[in-house]
Backbone as a chain_set.jsonl record, in Angstrom:
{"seq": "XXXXXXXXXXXXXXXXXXXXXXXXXXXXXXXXXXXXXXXXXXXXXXXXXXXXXXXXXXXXXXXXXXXXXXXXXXXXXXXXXXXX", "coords": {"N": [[5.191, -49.575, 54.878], [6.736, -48.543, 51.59], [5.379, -48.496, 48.3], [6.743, -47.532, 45.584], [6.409, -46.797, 42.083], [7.549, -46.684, 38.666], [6.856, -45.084, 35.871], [7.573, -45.19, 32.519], [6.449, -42.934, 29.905], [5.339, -41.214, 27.316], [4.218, -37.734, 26.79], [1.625, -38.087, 25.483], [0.668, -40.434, 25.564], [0.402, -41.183, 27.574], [-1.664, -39.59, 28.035], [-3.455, -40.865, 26.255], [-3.784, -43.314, 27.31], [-5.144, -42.55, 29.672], [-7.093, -41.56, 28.443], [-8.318, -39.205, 27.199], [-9.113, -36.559, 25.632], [-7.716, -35.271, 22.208], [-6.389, -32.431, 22.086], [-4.724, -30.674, 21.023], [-4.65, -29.907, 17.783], [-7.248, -28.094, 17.914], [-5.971, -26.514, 19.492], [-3.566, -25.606, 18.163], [-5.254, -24.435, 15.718], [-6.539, -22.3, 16.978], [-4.392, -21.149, 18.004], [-3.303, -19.986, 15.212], [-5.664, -18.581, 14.269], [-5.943, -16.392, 16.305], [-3.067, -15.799, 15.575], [-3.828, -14.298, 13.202], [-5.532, -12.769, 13.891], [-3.85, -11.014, 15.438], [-2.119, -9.971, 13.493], [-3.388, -8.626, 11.838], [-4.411, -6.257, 13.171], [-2.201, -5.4, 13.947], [-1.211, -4.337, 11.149], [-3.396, -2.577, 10.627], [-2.867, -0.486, 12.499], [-1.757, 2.713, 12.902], [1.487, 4.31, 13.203], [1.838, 6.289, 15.372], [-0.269, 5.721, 16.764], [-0.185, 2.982, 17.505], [2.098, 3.722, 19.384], [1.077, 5.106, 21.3], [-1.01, 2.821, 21.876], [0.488, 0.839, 23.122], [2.229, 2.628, 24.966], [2.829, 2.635, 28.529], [-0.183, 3.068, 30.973], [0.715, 4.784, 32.818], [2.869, 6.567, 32.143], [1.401, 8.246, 30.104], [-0.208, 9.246, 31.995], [1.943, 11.057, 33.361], [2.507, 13.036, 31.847], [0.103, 14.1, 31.404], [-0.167, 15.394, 33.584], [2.035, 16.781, 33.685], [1.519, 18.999, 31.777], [-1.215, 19.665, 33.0], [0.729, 21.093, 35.266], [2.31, 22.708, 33.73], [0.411, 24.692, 32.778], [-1.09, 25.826, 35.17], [1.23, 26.816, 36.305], [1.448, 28.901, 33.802], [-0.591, 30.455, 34.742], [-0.628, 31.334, 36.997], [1.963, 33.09, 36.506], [0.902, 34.903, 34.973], [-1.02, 35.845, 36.299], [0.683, 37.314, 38.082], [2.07, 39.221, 36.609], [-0.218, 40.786, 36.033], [-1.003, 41.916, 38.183], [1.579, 43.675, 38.926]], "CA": [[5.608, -50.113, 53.61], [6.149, -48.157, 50.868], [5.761, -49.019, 47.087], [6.773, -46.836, 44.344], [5.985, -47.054, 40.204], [8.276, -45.566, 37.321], [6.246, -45.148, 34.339], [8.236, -44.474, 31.275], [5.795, -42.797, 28.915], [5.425, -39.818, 26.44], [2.619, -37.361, 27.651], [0.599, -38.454, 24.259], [0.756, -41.791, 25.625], [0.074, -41.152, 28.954], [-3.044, -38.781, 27.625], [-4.411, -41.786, 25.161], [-3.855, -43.952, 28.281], [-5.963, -41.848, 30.771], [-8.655, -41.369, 27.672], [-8.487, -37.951, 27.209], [-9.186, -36.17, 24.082], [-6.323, -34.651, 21.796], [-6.477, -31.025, 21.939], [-3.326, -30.152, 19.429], [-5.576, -29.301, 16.688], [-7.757, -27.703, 18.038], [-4.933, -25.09, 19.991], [-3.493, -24.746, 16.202], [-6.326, -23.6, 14.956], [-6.803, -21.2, 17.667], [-3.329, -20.308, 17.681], [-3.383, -19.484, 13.752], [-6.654, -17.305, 13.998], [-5.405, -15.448, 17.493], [-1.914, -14.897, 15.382], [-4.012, -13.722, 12.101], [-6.443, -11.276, 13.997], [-2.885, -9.567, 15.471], [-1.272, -9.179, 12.368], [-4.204, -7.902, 11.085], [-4.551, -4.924, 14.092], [-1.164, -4.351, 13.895], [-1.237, -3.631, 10.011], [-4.053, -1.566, 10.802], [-2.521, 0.478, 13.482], [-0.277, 3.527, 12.338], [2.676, 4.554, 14.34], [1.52, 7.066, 16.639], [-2.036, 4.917, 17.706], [0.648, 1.897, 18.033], [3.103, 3.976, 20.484], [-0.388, 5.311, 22.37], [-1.526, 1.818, 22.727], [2.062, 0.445, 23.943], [2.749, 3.815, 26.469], [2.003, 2.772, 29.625], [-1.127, 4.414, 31.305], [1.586, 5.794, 33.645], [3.37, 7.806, 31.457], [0.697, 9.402, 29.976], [-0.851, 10.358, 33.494], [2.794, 11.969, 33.581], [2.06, 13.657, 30.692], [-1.005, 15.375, 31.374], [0.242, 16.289, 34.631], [2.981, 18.104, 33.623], [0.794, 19.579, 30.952], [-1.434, 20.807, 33.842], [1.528, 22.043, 35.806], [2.625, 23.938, 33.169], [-1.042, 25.217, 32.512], [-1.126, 26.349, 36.512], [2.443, 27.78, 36.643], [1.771, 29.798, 33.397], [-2.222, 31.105, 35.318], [0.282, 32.185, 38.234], [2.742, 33.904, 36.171], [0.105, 35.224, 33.866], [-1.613, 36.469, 37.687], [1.583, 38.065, 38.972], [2.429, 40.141, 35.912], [-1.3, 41.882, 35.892], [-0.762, 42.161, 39.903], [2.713, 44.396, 39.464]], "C": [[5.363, -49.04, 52.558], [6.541, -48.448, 49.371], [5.372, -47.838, 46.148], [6.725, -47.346, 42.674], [6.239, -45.943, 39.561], [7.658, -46.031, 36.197], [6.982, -44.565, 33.373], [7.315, -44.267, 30.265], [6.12, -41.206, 28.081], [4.435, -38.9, 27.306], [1.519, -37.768, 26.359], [0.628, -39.547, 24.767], [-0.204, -41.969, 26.69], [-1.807, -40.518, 28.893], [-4.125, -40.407, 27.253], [-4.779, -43.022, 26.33], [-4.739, -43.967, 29.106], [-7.462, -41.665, 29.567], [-8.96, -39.864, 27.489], [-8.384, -37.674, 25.9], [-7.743, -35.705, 23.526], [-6.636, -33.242, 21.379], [-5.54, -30.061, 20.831], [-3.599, -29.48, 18.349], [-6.15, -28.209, 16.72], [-6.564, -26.19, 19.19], [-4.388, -24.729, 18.851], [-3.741, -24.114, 15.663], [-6.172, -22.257, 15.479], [-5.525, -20.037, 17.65], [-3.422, -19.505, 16.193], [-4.429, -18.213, 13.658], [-6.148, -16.311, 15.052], [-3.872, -14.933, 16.949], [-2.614, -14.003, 13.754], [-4.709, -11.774, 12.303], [-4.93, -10.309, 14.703], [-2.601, -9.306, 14.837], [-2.034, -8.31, 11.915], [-4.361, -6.541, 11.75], [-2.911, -4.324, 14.237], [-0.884, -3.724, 12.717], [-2.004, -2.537, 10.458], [-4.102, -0.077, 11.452], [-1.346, 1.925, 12.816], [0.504, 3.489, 13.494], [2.365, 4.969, 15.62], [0.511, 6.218, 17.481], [-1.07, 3.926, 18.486], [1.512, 2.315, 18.936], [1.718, 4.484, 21.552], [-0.856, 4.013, 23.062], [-0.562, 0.895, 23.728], [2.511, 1.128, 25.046], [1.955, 3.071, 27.395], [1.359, 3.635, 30.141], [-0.224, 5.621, 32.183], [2.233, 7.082, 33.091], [2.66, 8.789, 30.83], [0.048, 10.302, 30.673], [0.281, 11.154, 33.683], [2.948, 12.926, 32.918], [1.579, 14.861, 30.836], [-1.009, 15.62, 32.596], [1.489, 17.342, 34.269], [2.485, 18.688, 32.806], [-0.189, 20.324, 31.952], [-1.319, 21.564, 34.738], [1.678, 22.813, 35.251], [1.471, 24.804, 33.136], [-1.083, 26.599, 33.898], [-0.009, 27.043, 36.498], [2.417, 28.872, 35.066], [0.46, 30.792, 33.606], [-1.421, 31.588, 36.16], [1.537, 33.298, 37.639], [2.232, 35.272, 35.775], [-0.645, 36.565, 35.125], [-0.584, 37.653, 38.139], [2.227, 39.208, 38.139], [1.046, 41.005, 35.457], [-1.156, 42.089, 37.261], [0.22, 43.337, 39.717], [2.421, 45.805, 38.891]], "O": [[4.24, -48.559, 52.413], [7.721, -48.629, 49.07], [4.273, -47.325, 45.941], [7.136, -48.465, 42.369], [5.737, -44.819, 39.589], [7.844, -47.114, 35.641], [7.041, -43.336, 33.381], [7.141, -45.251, 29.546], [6.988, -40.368, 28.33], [3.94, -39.292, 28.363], [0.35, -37.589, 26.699], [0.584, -40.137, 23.687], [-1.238, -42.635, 26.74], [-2.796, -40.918, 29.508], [-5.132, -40.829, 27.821], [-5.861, -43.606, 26.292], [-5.268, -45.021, 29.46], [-8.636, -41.661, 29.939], [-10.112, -39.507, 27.736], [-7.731, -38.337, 25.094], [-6.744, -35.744, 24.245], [-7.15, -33.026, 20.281], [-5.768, -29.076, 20.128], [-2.905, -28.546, 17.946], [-5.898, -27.311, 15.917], [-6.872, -25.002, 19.29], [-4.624, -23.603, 18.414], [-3.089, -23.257, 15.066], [-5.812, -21.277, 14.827], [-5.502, -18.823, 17.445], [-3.64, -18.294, 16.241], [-4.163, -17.129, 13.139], [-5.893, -15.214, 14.554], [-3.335, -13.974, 17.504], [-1.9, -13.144, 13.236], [-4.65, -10.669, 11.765], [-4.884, -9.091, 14.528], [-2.492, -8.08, 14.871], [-1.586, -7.221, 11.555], [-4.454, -5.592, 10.971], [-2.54, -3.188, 14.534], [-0.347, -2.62, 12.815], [-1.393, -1.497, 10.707], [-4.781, 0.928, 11.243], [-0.22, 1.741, 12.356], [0.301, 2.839, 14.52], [2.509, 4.357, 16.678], [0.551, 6.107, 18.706], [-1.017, 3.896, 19.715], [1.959, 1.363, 19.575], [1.652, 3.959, 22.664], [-1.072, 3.892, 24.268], [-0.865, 0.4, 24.813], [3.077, 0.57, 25.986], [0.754, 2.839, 27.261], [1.72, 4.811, 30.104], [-0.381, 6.841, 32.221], [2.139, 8.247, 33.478], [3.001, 9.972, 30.853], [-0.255, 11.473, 30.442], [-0.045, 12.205, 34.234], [3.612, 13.843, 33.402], [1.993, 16.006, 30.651], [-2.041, 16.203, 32.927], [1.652, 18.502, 34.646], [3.26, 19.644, 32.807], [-0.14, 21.553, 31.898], [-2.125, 22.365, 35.211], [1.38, 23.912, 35.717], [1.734, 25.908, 33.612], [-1.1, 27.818, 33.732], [-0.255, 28.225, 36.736], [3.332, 29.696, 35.053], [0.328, 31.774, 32.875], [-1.525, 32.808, 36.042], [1.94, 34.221, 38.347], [2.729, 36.371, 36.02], [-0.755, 37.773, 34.912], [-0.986, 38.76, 38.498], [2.855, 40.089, 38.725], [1.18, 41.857, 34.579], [-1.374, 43.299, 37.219], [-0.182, 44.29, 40.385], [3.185, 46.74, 39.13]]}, "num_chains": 1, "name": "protein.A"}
């Protein structure tokens, strides 16, 4: 046997039903201060800090690798023209 039950409710209904607190407020809040402290770090940020903190770490490890390829291929050049 099996018996099914369609509840037509809201979820505020269903919440006040079950006895559960109302949280709404209290995510508001949180929301409001968690959107005040970004605005506030992104005013704070200039351009360049703000594209540094946005680059992925990847690209900058690509970065300063090809920064110490070049480094190495101009110690080998640098080598082969006191060598000749």
């Amino acid at each position: 046997m099996k018996i099914s039950i369609d509840i037509d409710c809201t979820p505020d209904e269903a919440r006040r039903f079950l006895g559960l607190p109302d949280v709404a407020p209290m995510q508001e809040a949180l929301m409001r201060q968690i959107q005040e402290r970004m605005e506030a770090n992104l005013k704070a940020l200039e351009p360049e800090a703000l594209f540094q903190t946005w680059l992925p770490a990847s690209i900058q490890g690509m970065e300063q690798l090809q920064k110490m390829f070049w480094a190495q291929m101009g110690g080998a050049t640098d080598g082969k023209k006191g060598g000749d």
